[in-house]
C-alpha positions in Angstrom: 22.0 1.7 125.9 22.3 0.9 122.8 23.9 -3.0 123.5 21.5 -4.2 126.0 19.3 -6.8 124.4 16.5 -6.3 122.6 14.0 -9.4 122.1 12.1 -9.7 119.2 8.8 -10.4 121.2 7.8 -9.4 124.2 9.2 -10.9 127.6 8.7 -11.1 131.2 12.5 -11.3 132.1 14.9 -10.3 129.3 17.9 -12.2 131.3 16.6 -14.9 130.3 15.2 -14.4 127.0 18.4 -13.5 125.7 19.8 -17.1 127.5 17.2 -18.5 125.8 18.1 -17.1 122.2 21.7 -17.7 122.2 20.6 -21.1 123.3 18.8 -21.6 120.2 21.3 -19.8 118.1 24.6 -22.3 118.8 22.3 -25.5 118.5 21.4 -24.1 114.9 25.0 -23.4 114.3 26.2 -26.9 115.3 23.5 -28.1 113.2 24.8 -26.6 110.5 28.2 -27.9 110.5 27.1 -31.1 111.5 24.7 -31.2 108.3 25.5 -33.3 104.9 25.2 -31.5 101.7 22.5 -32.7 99.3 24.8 -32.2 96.1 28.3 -34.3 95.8 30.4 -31.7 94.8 33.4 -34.4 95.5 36.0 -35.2 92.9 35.1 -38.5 90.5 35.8 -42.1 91.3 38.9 -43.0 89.4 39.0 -46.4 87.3 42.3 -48.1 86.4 41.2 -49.6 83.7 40.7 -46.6 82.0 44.5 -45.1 82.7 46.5 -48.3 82.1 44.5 -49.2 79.0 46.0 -53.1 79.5 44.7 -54.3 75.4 47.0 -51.2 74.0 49.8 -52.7 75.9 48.8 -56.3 74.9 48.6 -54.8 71.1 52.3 -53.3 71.4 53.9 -56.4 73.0 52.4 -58.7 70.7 53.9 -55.9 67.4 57.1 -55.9 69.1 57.0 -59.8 69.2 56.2 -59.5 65.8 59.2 -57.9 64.7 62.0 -59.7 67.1 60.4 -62.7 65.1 60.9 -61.2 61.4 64.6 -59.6 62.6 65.7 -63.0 63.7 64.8 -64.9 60.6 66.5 -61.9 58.3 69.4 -62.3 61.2 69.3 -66.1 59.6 69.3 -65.2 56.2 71.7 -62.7 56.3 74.1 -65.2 58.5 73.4 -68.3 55.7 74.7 -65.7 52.8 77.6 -64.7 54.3 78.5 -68.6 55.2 78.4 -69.3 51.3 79.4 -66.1 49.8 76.1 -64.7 48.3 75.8 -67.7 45.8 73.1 -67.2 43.8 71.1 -69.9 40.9 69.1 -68.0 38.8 68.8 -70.7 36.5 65.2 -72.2 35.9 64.5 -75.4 34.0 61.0 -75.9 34.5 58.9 -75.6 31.5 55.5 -74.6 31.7 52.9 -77.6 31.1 48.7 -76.1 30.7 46.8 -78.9 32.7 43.5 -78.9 30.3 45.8 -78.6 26.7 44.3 -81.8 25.9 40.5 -80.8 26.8 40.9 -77.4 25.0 42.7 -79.1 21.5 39.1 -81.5 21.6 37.1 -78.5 21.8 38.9 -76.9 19.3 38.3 -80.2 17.2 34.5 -80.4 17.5 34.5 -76.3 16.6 36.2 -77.3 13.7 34.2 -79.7 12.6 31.2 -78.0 13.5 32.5 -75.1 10.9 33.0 -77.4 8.1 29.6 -79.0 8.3 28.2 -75.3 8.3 30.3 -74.4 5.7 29.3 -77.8 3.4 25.9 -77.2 4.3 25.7 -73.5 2.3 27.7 -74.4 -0.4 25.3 -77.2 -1.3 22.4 -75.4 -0.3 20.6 -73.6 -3.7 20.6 -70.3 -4.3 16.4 -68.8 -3.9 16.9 -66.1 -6.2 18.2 -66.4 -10.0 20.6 -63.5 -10.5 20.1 -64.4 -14.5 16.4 -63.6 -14.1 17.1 -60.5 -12.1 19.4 -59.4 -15.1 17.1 -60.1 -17.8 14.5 -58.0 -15.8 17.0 -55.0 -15.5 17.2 -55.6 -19.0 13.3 -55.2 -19.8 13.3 -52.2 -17.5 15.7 -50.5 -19.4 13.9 -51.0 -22.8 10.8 -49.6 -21.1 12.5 -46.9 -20.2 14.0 -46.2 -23.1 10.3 -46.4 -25.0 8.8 -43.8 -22.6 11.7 -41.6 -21.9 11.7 -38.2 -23.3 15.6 -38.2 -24.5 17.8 -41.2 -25.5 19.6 -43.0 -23.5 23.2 -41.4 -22.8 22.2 -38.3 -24.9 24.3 -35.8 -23.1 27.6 -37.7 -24.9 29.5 -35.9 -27.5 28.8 -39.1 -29.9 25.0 -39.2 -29.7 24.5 -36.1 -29.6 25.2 -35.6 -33.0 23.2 -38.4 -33.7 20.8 -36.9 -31.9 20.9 -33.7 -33.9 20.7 -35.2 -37.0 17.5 -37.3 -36.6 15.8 -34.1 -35.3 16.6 -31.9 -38.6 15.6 -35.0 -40.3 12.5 -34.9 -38.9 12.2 -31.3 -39.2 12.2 -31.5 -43.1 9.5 -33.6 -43.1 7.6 -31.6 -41.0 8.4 -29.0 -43.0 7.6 -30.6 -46.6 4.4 -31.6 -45.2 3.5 -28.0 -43.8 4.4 -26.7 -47.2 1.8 -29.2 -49.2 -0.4 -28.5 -46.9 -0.5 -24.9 -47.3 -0.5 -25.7 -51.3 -3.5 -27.8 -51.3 -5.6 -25.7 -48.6 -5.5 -22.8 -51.0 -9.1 -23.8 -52.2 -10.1 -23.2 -48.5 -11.6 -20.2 -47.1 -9.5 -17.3 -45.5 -10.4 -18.2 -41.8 -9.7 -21.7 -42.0 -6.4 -20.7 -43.8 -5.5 -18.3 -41.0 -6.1 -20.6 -38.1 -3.7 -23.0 -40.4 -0.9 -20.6 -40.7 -1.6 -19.9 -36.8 -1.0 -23.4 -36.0 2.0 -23.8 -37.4 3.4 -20.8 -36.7 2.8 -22.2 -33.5 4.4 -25.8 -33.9 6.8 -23.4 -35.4 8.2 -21.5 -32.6 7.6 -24.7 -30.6 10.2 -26.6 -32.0 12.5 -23.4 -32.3 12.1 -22.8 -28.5 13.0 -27.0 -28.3 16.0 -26.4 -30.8 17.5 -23.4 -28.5 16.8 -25.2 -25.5 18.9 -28.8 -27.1 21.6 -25.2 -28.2 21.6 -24.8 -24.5 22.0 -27.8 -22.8 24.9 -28.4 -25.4 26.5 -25.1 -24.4 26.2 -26.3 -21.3 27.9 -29.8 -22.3 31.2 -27.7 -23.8 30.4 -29.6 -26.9 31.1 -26.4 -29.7 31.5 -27.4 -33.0 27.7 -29.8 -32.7 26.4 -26.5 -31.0 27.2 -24.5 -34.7 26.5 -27.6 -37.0 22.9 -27.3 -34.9 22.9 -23.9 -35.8 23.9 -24.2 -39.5 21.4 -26.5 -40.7 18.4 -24.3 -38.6 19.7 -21.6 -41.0 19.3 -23.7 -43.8 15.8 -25.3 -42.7 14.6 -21.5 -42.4 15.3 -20.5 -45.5 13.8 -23.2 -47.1 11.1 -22.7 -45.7 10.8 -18.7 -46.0 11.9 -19.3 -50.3 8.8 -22.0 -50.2 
């Protein structure tokens, strides 16, 4: 029952229904295998050109031509040595010969000549500044300095600086002597102008002992000794003149 044909639609005859579908059914199958595929799934077209690869080959014969060339001319060389024994002339007489000598030795003579003008030229040329003028100048300038300077020149040298000394306890006496009239002929005077008297030169006083230690110093400082104590010595002595005045 269950393989008697069954149509899809209803039908008059089912005979020929079903004659009818298988009808339809192998003319859809043979139109099937008769139809072309839309895709080419076939393999790829092959190109010689591409396998062969013809300018390689040209590039190798041409090499190896190359090199049949090179072996048969060192197949020549090596065939002309062995005909004369490897004789070989290493001597070379050629001398070597510079083909502008001649245009460099006239350069050479114009730089030349071009020197020794130059050089004529600033030895005849006069000088524009007078090193005698600049020398009496320094000269001046050291007199000047000299006149406004607070120390001699070269005082820190062992032979002026006894010189030194000496003209300062020179003038120290003096100084001294004239204090000492002074304070004889102002005894007229009234007391207050007397003590601002003796308060001035107490004060020149310890002035010029604070100078004197400070020349002590700087000759300590020097190494000179012995005109370090003859400083000493006759500030001793100025004292106590003054002090048995």
């Amino acid at each position: 029952m269950h393989r008697t044909f069954k149509p899809i639609l209803p039908t008059h005859n089912k005979l020929l229904q079903q004659r009818w579908d298988n009808a339809y059914y192998e003319e859809h199958r043979r139109r099937l295998a008769s139809a072309a595929p839309t895709i080419d799934s076939k393999t790829p077209r092959t190109y010689m050109h591409l396998h062969m690869k013809l300018k390689r080959l040209q590039a190798d014969e041409e090499r190896l031509a190359t090199v049949e060339r090179d072996n048969r001319i060192l197949l020549g060389k090596m065939s002309t040595i062995m005909k004369k024994q490897g004789v070989i002339d290493n001597q070379n007489s050629y001398e070597y010969k510079s083909l502008n000598r001649e245009k460099r030795l006239r350069e050479l003579l114009v730089v030349a000549k071009e020197n020794e003008q130059i050089a004529k030229r600033i030895s005849n040329k006069k000088p524009l500044y007078d090193h005698e003028q600049w020398d009496r100048d320094w000269v001046a300038n050291q007199q000047y300095m000299d006149q406004i300077a607070a120390y001699p020149k070269d005082w820190w040298k062992p032979e002026n600086q006894s010189r030194s000394l000496s003209a300062n306890v020179k003038g120290r006496s003096k100084s001294a002597s004239y204090s000492s009239r002074s304070q004889v002929t102002s005894g007229t005077k009234r007391s207050e102008s007397k003590a601002s008297r003796k308060s001035k030169a107490s004060g020149s006083r310890e002035r010029q002992e604070s100078q004197r230690l400070r020349g002590v110093e700087s000759v300590k400082g020097i190494g000179n000794e012995e005109a370090c104590n003859r400083s000493r010595d006759e500030y001793e002595e100025l004292q106590r003149t003054e002090d048995r005045r």
